[in-house]
N, C-alpha and C positions, 0 to 999 in steps of 0.2 A: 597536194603539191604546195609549193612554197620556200624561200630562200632556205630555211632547216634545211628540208629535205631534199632537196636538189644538191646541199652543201656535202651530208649524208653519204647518197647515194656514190658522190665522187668519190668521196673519202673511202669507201668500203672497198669500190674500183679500183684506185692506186693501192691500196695495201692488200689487196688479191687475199680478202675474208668473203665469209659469207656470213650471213642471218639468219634466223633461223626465219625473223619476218617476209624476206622474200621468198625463201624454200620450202617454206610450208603454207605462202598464202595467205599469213593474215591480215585477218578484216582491218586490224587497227593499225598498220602499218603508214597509213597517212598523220592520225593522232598522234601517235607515238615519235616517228621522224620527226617529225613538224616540235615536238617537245625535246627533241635531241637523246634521244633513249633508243637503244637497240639492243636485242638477245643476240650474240655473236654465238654463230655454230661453230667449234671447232670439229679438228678431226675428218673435213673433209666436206662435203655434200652428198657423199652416196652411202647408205644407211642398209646393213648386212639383214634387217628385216622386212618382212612384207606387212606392215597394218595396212589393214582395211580404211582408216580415216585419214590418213596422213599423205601430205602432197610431196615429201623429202622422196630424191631422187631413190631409186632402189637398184642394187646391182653386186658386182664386185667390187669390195673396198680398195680409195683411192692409198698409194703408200703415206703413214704418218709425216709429216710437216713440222721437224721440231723447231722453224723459225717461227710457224703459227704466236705461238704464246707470245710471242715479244713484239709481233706486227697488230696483236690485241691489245699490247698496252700502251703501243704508237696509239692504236687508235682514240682508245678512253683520255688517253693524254689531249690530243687531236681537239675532240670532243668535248672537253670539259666537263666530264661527269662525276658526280661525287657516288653514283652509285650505278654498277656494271652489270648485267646476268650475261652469264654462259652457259652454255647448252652447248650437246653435240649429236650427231647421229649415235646409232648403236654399231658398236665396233665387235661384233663376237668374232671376229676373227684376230683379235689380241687377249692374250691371257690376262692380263688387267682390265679389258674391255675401254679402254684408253685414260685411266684412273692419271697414271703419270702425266696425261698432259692437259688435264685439268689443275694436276696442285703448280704445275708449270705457269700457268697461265693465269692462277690466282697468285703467284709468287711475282710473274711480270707485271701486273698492272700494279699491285701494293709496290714495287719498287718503283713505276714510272708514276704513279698517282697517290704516293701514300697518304692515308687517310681514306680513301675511295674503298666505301662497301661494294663488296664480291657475293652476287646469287648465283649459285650454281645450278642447275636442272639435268642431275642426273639419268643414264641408266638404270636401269637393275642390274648390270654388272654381272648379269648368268648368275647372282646370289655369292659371288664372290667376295667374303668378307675380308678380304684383306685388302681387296682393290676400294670399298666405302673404305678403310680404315687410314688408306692414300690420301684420300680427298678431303678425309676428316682433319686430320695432319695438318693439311694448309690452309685450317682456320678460316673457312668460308662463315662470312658472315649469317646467309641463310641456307642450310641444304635442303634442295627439293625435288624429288623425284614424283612422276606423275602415274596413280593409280588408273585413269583414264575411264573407264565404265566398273558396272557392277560382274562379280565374277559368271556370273549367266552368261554374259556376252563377249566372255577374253576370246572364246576359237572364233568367232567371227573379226573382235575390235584387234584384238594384243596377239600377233599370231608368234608364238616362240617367247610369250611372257605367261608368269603366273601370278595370281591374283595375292595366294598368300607368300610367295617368295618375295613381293612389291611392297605387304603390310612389314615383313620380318625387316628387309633391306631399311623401311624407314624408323622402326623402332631400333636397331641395331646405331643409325647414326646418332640419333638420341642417346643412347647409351657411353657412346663413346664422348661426346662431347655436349654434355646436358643444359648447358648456357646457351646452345646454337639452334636458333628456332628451326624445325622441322617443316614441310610444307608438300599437300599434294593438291592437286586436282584430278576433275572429271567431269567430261563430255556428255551432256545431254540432248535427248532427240533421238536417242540409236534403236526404240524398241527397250527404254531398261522403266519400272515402274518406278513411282515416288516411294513407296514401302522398300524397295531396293535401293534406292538412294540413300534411303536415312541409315540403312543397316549398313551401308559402305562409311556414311559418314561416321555411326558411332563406332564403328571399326577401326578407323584410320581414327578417332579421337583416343581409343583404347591402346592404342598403339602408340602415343605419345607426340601425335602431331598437332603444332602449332596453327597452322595457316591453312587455309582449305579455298582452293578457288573453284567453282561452279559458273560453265558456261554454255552455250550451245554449240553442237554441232552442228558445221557448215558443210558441207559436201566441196569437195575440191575443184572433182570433174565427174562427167559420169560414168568414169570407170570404178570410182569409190565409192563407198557406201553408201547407201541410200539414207537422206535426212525420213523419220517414222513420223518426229512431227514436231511442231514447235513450241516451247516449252512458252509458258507465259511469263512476262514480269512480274505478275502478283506471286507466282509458286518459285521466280528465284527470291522475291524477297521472302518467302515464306520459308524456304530453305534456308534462307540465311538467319531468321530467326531462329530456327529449330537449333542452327551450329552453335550460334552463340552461346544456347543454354545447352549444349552439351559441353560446353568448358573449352572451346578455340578461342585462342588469342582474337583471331583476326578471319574474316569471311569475305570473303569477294564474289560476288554473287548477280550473274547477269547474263542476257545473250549475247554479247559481245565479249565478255570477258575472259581472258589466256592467263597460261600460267604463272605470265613475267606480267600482266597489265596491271600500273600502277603499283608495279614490284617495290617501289623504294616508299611506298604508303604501307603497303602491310607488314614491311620489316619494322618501320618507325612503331605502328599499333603493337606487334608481338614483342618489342622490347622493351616497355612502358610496364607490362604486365608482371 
């Protein structure tokens, strides 16, 4: 708590957004407020999949919001932030998976903010390369979509995701715009070994991603996942050595650590490189 976050918190209220911080729970949601930084969810709050790890609402999708974008760059405006991420829930019940209103949204804040770096934290978009090729288009600073565990555990972790349709989606944005650092993460603690971690990490390195964040799994409620166990701080920094010499920009590596935390530090390191 704290004037930030108190300030925040209204601010999110009057302009009727969500976060993804308060919808999914995170830990560092006090941190982060309190530094004036927030992952804006668009697209709604009710998310057309069931994972097993995630505390976002699940249901029937809410109908798209096309004033959403422009009430996001009130807010960055609001806020004073020179660097923004957005995130949304998974929309499969739109044939773009909601690609248009992400380049929407990176279009309104660079008009209300310009100069302000835009992270985006994609879907998988059902593998729909025309809908990355959307989001590609509007020049996001970083694209990141989240591999989440190793392929052993997607029918439990990613229910209605595929492990290599996630690698393909993140070298595919690479492809199309090769100056734009790529970036994924993954959840530790679910049951996955360290011999499977590295072979996720030199995969997504082989794939042409920049940024790689490693953190632990928290359990939401107990109707989610079971935490297997707690990873130690020696073995994420040792995971983070292992990234660096596989050739990543940038490694974020910790129990507490999310896919946006410290977002405007690992873009600064992967564009130096």
């Amino acid at each position: 708590m704290g004037d930030n976050y108190r300030e925040l918190k209204q601010l999110i209220t009057d302009l009727k957004l969500h976060t993804v911080c308060e919808s999914a729970a995170c830990p560092n949601i006090g941190e982060c407020w309190n530094r004036r930084t927030a992952t804006f969810m668009i697209l709604g709050n009710v998310c057309t999949r069931r994972c097993g790890f995630c505390a976002v609402q699940k249901g029937a999708p809410l109908p798209v919001d096309l004033d959403e974008p422009e009430r996001v760059g009130e807010a960055v405006y609001r806020m004073g932030l020179s660097y923004a991420v957005v995130t949304s829930v998974n929309r499969d019940d739109r044939k773009d998976g909601g690609a248009e209103l992400f380049a929407l949204t990176i279009d309104a804040i660079r008009r209300r903010v310009p100069g302000c770096k835009v992270e985006v934290l994609v879907p998988d978009f059902q593998g729909n390369r025309d809908a990355m090729k959307i989001v590609m288009d509007a020049k996001p600073d970083v694209l990141n979509h989240n591999t989440e565990t190793v392929p052993r555990l997607y029918r439990q972790v990613r229910l209605g995701a595929r492990y290599e349709r996630s690698l393909g989606m993140l070298q595919y944005a690479k492809e199309l715009v090769p100056s734009t650092p790529v970036k994924s993460g993954l959840m530790l603690g679910l049951g996955e070994s360290m011999d499977e971690v590295r072979e996720v990490m030199a995969d997504l390195q082989r794939h042409r991603v920049d940024i790689l964040t490693l953190g632990q799994y928290l359990r939401p409620s107990p109707k989610h996942l079971p935490i297997i166990r707690y990873v130690s701080p020696e073995e994420f920094a040792e995971l983070r050595r292992f990234g660096m010499g596989l050739g990543f920009a940038h490694v974020e590596a910790g129990p507490l650590v999310r896919s946006s935390y410290h977002a405007d530090d690992s873009h600064a390191s992967a564009s130096v490189q």
